[in-house]
C-alpha atoms as one frame of an Amber mdcrd trajectory, in Angstrom:
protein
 -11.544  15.498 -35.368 -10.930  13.260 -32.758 -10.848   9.122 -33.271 -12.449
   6.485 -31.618 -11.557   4.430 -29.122 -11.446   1.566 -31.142  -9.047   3.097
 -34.063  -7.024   4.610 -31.432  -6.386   0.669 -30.101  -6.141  -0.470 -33.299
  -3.713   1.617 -34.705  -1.781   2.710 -31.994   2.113   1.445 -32.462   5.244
   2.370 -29.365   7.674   2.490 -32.385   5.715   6.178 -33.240   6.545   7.544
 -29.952  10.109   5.858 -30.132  11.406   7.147 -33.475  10.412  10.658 -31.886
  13.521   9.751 -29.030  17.431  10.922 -29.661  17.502   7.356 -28.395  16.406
   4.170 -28.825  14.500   2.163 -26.016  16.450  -1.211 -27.596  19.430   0.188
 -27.780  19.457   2.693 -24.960  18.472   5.647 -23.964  18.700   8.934 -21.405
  15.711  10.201 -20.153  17.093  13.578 -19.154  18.067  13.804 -23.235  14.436
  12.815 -23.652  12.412  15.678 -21.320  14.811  18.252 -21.953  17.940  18.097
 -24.649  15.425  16.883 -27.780  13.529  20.000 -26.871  16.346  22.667 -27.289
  17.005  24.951 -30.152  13.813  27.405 -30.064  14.712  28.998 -26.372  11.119
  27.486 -25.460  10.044  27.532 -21.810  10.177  24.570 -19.585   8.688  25.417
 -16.528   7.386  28.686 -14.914   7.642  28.679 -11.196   5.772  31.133  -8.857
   7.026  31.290  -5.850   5.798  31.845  -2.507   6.495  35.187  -2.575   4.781
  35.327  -6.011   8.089  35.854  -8.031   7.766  34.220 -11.437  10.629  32.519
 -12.810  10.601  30.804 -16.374  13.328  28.063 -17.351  14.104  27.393 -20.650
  14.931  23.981 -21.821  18.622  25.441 -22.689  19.161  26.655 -19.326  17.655
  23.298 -17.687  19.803  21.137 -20.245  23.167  23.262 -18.788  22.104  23.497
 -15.051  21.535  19.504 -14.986  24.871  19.009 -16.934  26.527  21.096 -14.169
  24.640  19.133 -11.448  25.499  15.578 -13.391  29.190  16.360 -13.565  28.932
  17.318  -9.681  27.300  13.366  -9.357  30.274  11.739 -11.115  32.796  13.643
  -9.169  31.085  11.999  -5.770  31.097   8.418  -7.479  27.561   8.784  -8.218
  26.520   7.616 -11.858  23.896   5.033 -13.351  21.985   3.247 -10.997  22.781
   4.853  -7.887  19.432   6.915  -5.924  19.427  10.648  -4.936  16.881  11.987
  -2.835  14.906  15.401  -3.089  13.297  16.604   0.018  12.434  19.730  -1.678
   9.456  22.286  -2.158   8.126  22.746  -5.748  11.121  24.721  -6.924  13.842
  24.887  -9.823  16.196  23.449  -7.348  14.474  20.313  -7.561  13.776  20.105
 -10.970  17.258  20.428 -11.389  18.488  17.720  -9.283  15.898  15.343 -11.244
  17.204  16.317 -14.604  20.709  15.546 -13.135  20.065  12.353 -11.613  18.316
  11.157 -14.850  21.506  12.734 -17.025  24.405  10.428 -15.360  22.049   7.303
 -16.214  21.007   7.866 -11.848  17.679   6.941 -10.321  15.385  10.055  -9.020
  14.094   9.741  -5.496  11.433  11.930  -4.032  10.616  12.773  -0.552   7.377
  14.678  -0.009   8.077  17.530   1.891   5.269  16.679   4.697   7.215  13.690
   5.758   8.670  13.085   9.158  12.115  11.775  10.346  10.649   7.885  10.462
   9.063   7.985   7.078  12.414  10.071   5.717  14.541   7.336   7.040  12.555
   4.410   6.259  12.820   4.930   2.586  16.227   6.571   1.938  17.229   3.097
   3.808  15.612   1.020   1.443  16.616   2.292  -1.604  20.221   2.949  -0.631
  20.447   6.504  -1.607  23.701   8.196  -2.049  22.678  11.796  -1.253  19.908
  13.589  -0.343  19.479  17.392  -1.513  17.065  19.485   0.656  16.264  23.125
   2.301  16.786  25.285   5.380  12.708  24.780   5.301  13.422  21.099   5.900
  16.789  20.068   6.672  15.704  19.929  10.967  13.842  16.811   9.506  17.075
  15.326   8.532  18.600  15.342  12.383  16.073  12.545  13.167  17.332  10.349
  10.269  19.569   7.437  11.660  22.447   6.440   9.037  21.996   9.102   6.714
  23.666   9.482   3.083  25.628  12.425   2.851  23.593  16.041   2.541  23.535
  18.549   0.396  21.817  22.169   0.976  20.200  24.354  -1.384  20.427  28.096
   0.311  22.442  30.871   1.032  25.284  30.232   3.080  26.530  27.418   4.867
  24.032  24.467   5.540  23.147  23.758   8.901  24.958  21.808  11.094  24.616
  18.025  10.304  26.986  15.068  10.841  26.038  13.915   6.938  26.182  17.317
   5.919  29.353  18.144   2.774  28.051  19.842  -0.405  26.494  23.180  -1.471
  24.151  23.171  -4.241  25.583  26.468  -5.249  28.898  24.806  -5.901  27.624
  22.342  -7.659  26.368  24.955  -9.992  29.614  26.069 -10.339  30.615  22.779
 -12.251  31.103  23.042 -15.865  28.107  23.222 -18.066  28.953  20.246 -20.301
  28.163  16.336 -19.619  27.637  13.226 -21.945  24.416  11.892 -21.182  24.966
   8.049 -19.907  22.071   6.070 -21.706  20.448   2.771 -20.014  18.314  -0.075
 -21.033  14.205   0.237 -21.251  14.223  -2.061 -17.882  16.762  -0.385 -15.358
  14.831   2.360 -13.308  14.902   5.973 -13.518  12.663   6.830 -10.573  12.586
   5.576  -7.455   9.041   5.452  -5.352   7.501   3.812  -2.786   4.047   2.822
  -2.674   1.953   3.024   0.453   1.078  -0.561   2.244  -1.801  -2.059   4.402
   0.225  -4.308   6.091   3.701  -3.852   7.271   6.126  -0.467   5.731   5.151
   1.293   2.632   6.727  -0.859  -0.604   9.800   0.379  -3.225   8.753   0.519
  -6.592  11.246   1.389  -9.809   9.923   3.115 -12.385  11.576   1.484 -15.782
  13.002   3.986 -18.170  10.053   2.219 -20.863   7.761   4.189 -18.959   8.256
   7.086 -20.741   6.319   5.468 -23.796   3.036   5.672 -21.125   3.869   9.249
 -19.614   3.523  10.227 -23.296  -0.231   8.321 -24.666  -1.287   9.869 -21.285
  -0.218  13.315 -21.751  -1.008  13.453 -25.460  -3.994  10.952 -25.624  -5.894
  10.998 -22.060  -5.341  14.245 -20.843  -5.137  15.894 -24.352  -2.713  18.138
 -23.799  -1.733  20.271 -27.103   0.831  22.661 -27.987  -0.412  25.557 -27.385
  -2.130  24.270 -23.918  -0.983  26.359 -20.584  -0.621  23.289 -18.703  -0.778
  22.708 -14.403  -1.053  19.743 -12.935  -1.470  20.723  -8.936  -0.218  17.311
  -7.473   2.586  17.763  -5.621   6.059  15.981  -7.295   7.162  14.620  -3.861
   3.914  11.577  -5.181   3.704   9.823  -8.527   1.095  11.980  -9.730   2.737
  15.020  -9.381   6.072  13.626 -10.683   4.569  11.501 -13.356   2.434  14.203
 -14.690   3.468  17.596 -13.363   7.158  17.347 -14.357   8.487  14.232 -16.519
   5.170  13.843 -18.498   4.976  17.478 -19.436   8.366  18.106 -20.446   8.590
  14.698 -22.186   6.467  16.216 -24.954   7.801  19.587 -24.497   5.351  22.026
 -23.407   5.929  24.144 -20.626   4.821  22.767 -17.087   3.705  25.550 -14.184
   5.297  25.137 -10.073   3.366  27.023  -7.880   5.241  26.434  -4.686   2.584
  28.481  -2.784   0.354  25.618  -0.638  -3.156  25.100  -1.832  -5.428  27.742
  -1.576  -8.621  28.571  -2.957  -8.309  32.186  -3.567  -4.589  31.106  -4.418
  -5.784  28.538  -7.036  -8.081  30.545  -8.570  -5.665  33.522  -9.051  -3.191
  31.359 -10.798  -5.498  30.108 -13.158  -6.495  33.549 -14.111  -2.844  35.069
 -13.699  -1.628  32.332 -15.714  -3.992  31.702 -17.957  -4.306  28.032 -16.896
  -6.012  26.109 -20.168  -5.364  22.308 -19.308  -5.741  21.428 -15.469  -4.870
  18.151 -13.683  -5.493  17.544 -10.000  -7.367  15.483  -7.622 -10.966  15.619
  -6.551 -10.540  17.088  -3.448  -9.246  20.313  -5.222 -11.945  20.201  -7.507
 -14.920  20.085  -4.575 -12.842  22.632  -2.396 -13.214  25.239  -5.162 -16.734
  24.385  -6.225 -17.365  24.745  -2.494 -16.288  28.459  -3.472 -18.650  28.981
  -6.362 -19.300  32.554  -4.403 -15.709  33.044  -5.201 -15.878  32.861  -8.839
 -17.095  35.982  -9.650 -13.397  38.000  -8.561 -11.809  35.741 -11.364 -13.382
  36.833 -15.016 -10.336  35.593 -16.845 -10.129  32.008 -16.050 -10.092  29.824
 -18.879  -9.559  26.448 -18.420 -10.835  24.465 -21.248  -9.918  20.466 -20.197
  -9.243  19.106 -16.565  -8.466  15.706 -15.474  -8.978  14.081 -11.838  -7.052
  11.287 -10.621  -6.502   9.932  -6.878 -10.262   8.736  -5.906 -13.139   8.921
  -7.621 -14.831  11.852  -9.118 -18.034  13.045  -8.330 -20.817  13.343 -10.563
 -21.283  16.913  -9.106 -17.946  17.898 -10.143 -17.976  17.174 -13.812 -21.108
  19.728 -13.565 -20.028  22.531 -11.708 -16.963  22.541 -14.204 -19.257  22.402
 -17.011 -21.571  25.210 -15.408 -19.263  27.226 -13.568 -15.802  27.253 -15.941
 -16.369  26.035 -19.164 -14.472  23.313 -19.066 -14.738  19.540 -20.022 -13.446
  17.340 -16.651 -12.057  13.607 -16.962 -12.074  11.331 -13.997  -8.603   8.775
 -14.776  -6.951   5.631 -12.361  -3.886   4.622 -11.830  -1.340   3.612  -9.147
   2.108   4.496  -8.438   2.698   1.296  -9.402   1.155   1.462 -12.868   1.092
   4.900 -13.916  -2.420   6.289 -14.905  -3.599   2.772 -17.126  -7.499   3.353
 -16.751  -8.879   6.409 -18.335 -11.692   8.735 -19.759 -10.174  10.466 -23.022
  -9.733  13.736 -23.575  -8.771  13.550 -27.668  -9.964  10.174 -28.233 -14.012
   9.073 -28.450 -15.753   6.945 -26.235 -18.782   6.397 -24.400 -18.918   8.293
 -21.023 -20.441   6.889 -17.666 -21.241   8.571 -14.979 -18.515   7.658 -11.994
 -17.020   5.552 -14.225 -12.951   5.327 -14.382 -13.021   4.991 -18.161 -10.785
   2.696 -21.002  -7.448   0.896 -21.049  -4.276   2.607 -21.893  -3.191   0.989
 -25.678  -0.634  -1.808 -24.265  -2.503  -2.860 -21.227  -5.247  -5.677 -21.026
  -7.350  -4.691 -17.682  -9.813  -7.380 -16.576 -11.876  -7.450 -13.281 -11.755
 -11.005 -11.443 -14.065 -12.729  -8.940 -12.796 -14.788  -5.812 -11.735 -17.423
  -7.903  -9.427 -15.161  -9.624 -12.222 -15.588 -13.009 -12.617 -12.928 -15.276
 -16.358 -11.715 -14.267 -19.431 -11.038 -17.291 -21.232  -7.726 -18.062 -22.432
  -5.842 -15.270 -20.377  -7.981 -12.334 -17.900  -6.904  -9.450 -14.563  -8.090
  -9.770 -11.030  -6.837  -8.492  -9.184  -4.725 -11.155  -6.583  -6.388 -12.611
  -3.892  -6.614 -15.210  -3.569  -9.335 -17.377   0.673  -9.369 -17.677   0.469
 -11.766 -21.047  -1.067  -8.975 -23.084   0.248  -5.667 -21.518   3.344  -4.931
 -22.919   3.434  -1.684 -21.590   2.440  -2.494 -18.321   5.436  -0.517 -16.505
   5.337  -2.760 -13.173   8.212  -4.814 -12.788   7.437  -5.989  -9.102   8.248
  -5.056  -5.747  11.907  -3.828  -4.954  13.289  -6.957  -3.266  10.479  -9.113
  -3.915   9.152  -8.359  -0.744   5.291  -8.804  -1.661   3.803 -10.580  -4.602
   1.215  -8.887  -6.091   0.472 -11.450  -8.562  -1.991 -14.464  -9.455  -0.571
 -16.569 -12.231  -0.122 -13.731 -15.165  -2.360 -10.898 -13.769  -1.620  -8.436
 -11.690  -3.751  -7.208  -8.629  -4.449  -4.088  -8.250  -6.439  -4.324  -5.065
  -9.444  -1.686  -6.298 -13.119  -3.327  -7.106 -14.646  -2.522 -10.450 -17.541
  -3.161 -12.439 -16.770  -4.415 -15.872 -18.784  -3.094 -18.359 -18.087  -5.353
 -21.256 -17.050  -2.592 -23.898 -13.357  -2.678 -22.060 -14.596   0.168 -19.768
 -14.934   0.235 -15.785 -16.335   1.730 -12.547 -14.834   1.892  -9.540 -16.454
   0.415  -6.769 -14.085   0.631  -3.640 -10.822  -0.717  -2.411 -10.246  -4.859
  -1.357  -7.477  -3.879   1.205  -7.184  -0.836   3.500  -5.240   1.835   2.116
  -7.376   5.559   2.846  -7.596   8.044  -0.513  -7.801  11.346   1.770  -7.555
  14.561  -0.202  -6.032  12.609  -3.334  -3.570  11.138  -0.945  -2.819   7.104
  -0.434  -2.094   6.128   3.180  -0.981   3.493   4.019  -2.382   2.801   7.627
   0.167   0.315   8.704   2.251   3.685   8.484   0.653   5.925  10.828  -0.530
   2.794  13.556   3.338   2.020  13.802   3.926   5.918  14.068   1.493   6.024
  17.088   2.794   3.033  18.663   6.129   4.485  18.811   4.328   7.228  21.550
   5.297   5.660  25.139   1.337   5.855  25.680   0.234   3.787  23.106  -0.872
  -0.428  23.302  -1.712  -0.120  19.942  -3.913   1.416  17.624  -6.271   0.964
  14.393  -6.292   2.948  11.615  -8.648   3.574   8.833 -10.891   6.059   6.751
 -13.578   7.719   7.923 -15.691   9.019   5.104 -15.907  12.945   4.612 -17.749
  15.293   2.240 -14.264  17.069   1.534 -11.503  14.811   1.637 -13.218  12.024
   0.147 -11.999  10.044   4.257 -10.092  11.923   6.522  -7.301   9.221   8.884
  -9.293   7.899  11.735  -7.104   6.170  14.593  -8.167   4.126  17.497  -6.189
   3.869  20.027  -5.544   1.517  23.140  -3.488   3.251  25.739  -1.011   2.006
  28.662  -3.048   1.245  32.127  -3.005   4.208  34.618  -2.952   6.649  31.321
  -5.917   9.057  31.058  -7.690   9.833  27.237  -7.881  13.394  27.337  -8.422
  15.722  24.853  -4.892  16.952  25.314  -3.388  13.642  25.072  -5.793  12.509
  21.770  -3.836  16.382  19.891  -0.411  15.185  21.247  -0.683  11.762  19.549
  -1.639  13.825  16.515   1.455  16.034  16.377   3.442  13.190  17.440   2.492
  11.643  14.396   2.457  14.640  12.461   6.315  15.236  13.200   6.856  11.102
  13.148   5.848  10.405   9.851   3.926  12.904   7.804   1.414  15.701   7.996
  -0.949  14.951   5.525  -1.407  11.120   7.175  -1.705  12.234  10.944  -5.545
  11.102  12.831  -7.723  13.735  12.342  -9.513  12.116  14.716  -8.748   9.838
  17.681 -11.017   7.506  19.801 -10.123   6.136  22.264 -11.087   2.323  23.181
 -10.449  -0.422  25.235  -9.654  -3.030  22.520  -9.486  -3.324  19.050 -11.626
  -6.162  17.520  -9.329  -9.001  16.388  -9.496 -12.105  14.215  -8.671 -15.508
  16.292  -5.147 -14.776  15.051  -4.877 -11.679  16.148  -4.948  -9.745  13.322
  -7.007  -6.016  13.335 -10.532  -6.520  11.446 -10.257  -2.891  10.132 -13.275
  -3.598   8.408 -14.887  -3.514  11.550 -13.449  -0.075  12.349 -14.492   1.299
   9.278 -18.092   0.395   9.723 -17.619   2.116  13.266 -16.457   5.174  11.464
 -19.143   5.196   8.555 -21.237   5.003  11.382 -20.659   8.114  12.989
């Protein structure tokens, strides 16, 4: 029997989750100890990975505990150790999980680098957070030649690693390293992963994710998404973002069930054969997966054995449509959830605790956080009014946001936090989302930052400028929409609008190139010269 939402508030205590540590968040702790060592001793499975070739793979928490010893006492021979950043640009393999269990086990900050990322993105944030190595592929190491300054390399493969002037270590020798490392412990403040959060107005922003976060990653698991132990648990979202990280990998293995990589890319047919191969019961993902495969309803019928039970959606809002077809077509019980990379999922529809439901609605607090929504006077707003989400700092003690690496931005207004999203408050302590106060695009469960991709195009000699912003679409939720001002004497062709799109593609990333590109003769502009995006993205509604 589940409780409400009321005597889950009301009763809920941190300390229960912290006497459940080998550590102690007051007196220190090691998160790789946490997701991995306290779950040793009954040779349980950690992750299964499919590959691409459709090998399956299953590592135990044993063999993870000894692989990230190996790869920890590799760290400390380099001078690497607590505090210090190492980067992943790495499919959805062992090889990475391995690297984040190390990192975390010498007391070392986790960095990861989606693997759709150009050389400027790439270099951008491995320069910001100072990282002292960056592991990566044959698949992806040509990205690294177009990184200026960078740490020193290391390649997971057969053979030697391509050549590279940063280029010194082997992953295989790493692996070679003795099997045996004291886990450094560190303070609930000092970081353990290192992200960056995508901006509307200059680069995207560093954010470290305190070690105390692990208290969230487990209500959410446990409470929100329900997740039980004898759940066959996937969460889609790719680990190179804070969902997929969060919630695919630390979240899963910080209450010790085992967590499934499929490092094929997103299919439909693909999707639903792992779900039936696997026998997928607890499903996580964003809402463009979910319409993509109820846009294959016709597809169903070649999959008998799926048997997902719960599903949560997180990213953008879900669709009414969606919590239907899952109901109709699968069985299963869907829960729409918010949260930032910032944050961590705070906002939420329960899966094992009772509430009232709402259509489009984003659901309750997370036990530790105090969400309010605030009018333009920065006033919490009455029942039934608009308001910008916020957090009200005096009352969250488990708000995980600590600020802006290097103070950069200030996200603040006297104690509460802004998240930028507009809500309606519905005066039980429940909200809907409403839309975004800024500019950031939610495309296929992606956050883009379009400052990003207009200083990505404006690096292409035949660019003025440009303005970036979403253009709504059934699929994607918006798709990137750039406008673009080009050089006089330079002709807008067609084949000019597709090289600005693989230019941007190879530049910074290829899920946050223009799918399309108009181009115009001037952007419209406040008197100080600013870009009224808003204006652009009544253009693109418009068509």
């Amino acid at each position: 029997m589940t409780r409400s939402y009321a005597d889950f508030i009301a009763n809920f205590s941190a300390d229960t989750i912290n006497d459940g540590f080998m550590g102690d968040l007051d007196d220190g702790l090691n998160v790789c100890e946490e997701i991995c060592d306290r779950h040793c001793g009954d040779n349980r499975v950690s992750v299964r990975h499919e590959g691409v070739d459709g090998r399956v793979t299953e590592l135990t928490y044993e063999q993870l505990r000894d692989m990230s010893a190996r790869f920890a006492a590799f760290l400390t021979a380099q001078g690497i150790g607590r505090g210090d950043r190492v980067a992943a640009l790495l499919p959805r393999s062992p090889a990475l999980i391995v690297v984040l269990l190390g990192t975390l086990r010498v007391g070392g900050v986790y960095q990861p680098l989606f693997t759709a990322f150009g050389p400027s993105a790439i270099e951008y944030r491995v320069g910001q957070s100072g990282a002292k190595l960056i592991v990566s592929d044959a698949e992806n190491w040509s990205k690294l030649d177009g990184v200026a300054d960078c740490p020193p390399l290391m390649f997971v493969g057969d053979g030697d690693a391509p050549a590279h002037p940063a280029a010194a270590h082997r992953y295989d020798d790493a692996m070679a390293s003795p099997a045996e490392f004291t886990p450094v412990r560190v303070g609930p403040n000092e970081p353990m992963l290192q992200m960056f959060t995508s901006g509307t107005t200059g680069k995207s922003k560093g954010v470290s994710v305190p070690v105390r976060a692990l208290v969230s990653f487990d209500v959410y698991m446990r409470d929100v998404m329900g997740v039980r132990a004898d759940d066959v648990y996937w969460n889609i979202a790719d680990p190179g973002w804070a969902y997929g990280l969060y919630y695919a990998l630390v979240g899963p293995m910080l209450i010790g069930v085992t967590t499934h990589f499929n490092q094929a890319g997103f299919t439909v047919d693909n999707t639903f054969s792992f779900l039936e191969r696997h026998g997928i019961t607890n499903l996580a993902g964003a809402p463009t997966a979910y319409r993509m495969l109820m846009a294959a309803t016709d597809e169903l019928a070649k999959y008998p054995g799926i048997r997902v039970e719960r599903a949560s959606s997180a990213g953008e809002p879900l669709n009414p449509e969606i919590v239907t077809w899952m109901a109709d077509a699968l069985g299963a019980v869907i829960r729409d959830q918010y949260g930032q990379t910032e944050t961590a999922m705070f906002v939420c529809n329960y899966h094992a605790v009772d509430h009232q439901l709402r259509d489009a609605s984003m659901g309750y607090a997370l036990p530790g956080h105090r969400a309010v929504a605030l009018n333009d006077d920065f006033e919490e707003v009455g029942v039934g009014e608009t308001g910008q989400l916020a957090v009200d700092r005096d009352a969250s003690p488990l708000l995980i946001f600590q600020g802006y690496d290097g103070g950069r931005t200030n996200p603040y207004h006297g104690k509460y936090y802004l998240t930028g999203d507009m809500v309606i408050a519905h005066g039980d302590g429940s909200f809907s989302y409403t839309g975004r106060d800024d500019d950031i695009i939610a495309s296929a469960g992606y956050r883009i930052g379009p400052a990003d991709v207009e200083s990505a195009l404006i690096e292409h000699p035949s660019v003025i400028e440009s303005g970036v912003v979403g253009k709504p679409d059934e699929k994607r939720g918006h798709i990137v929409k750039a406008y673009v001002v080009l050089k006089p004497g330079i002709n807008d062709t067609d084949a000019l609008a597709e090289e600005l799109q693989q230019h941007v593609r190879n530049r910074l990333s290829t899920h946050a190139f223009p799918r399309e590109v108009t181009f115009v003769d001037e952007l419209p502009k406040t008197p100080s010269g600013k870009i009224q995006r808003f204006i652009l993205r009544e253009r693109a509604a418009s068509e």
